[in-house]
C-alpha positions in Angstrom: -7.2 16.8 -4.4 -6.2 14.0 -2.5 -3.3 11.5 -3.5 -3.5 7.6 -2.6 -0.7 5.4 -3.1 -1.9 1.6 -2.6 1.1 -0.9 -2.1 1.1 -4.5 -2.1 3.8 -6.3 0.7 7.0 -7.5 -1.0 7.6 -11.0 -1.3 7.3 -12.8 1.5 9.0 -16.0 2.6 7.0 -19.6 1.9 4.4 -20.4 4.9 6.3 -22.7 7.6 4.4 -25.4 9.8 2.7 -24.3 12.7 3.5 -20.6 12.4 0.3 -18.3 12.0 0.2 -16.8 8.3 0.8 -13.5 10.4 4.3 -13.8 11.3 5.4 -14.8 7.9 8.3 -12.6 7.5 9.6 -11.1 4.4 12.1 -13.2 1.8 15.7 -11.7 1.3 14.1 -11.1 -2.4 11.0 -9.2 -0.5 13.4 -7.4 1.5 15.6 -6.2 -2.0 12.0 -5.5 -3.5 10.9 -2.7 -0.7 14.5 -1.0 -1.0 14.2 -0.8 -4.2 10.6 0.5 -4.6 11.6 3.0 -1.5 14.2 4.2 -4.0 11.7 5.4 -6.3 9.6 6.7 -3.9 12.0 8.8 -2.8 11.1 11.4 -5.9 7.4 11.3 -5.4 5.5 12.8 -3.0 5.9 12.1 0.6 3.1 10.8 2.3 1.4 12.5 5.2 0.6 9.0 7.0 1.3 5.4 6.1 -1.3 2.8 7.4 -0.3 -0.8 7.0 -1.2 -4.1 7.5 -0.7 -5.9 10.7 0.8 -9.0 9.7 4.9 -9.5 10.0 5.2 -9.0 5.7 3.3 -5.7 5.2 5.1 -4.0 8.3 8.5 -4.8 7.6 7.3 -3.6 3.4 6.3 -0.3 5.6 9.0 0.0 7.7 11.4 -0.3 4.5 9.3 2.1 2.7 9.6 4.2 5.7 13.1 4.5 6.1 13.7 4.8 2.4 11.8 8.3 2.5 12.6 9.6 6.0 9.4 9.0 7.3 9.7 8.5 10.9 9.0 4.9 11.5 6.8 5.2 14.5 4.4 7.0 12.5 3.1 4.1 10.4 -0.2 3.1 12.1 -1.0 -0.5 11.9 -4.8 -1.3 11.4 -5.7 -4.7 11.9 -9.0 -4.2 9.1 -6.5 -4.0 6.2 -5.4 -7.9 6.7 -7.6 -10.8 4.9 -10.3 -7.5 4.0 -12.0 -6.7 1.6 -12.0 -3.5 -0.5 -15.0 -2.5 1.5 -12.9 -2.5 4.8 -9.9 -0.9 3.0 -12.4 1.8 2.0 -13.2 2.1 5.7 -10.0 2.3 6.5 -9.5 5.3 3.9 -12.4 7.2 4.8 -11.6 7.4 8.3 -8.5 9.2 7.5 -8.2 13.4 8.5 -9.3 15.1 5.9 -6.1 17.5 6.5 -4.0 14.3 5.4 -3.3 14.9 1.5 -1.5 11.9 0.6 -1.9 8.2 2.1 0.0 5.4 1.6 -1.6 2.1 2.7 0.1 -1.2 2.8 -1.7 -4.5 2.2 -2.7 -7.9 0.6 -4.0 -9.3 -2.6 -6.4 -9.8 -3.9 -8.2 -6.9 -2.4 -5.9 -3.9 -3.0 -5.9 -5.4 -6.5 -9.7 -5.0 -6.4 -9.6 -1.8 -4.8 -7.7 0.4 -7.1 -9.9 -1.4 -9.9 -12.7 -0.5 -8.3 -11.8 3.6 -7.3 -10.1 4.1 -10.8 -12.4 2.1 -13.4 -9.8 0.9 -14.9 -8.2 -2.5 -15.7 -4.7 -3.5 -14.0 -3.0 -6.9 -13.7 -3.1 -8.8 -10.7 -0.8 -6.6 -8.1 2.4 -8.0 -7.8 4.6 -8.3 -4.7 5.8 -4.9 -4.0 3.6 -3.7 -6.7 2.4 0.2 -6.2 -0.7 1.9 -7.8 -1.0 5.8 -7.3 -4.5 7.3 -7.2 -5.2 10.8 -7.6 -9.1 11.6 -6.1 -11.1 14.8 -6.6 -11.8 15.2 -2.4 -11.7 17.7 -0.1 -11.9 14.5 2.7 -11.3 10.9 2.7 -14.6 10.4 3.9 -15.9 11.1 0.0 -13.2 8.6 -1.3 -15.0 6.2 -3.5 -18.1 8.8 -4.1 -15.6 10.2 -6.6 -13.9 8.4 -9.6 -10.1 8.4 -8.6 -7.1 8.4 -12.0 -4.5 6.0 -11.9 -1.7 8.1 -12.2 1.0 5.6 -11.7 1.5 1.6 -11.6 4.6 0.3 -10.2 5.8 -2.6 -9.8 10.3 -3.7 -8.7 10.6 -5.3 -11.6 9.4 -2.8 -14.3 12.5 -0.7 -15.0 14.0 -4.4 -15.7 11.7 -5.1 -18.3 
């Protein structure tokens, strides 16, 4: 059994001119957003590796994420597939996980982690918020079987949903 937690960045701050879309760094709200989520994740499971994003807004989310759980921050690998993919190259980026890994948490973008965990779970979410979190639970022995096997959404997440 292998556990999955898919995270969207948190809110990042509006696109300025002549900076790349990569370095957009994260809004004071984005920032409040990960701490927050970080707080919640503190009761869950602990995940054996976090893989995120590249760009400025999804490490920062991981780094927050990070700290919030005592994961040491220099594990978080950075894997340049996960930015402007598709769920194909996210599933790539799953499968080539160690199968001695039991729980992942990968940070990305929309609108493919949205299509992702609709795609794994068969089921029907909304349109993954900033800081949004979907947790998947797959029948595998390795990653590389992930998406061969239906996954359960066990969780959905999102900063604002105790608020609501």
């Amino acid at each position: 059994m292998k556990t999955l937690y898919l995270v969207r960045h948190a809110e990042a701050s509006a696109q300025r001119v002549n900076r790349s879309d990569l370095s957009r760094q994260l809004s004071q709200h984005g920032e409040d957003e990960a701490a927050r989520m970080g707080t919640r994740l503190r009761q869950r499971l602990k995940p054996d590796i976090v893989i995120s994003s590249h760009a400025v807004r999804a490490k920062t989310t991981a780094q927050i994420l990070a700290k919030m759980i005592d994961y040491a921050e220099g594990g978080i690998q950075f894997d340049e597939r996960i930015y402007e993919g598709e769920p194909k190259d996210l599933m790539s980026v799953i499968q080539d996980v160690n199968a001695v890994m039991a729980c992942v948490m990968l940070v990305g973008h929309n609108p493919a982690l949205t299509q992702f965990v609709k795609s794994l779970a068969h089921c029907a979410i909304p349109n993954m918020c900033p800081c949004s979190m979907a947790v998947l639970q797959v029948s595998i022995d390795s990653w590389d079987d992930v998406g061969r096997a239906s996954a359960e959404l066990l969780d959905f997440d999102y900063p604002d949903k105790d608020v609501e």
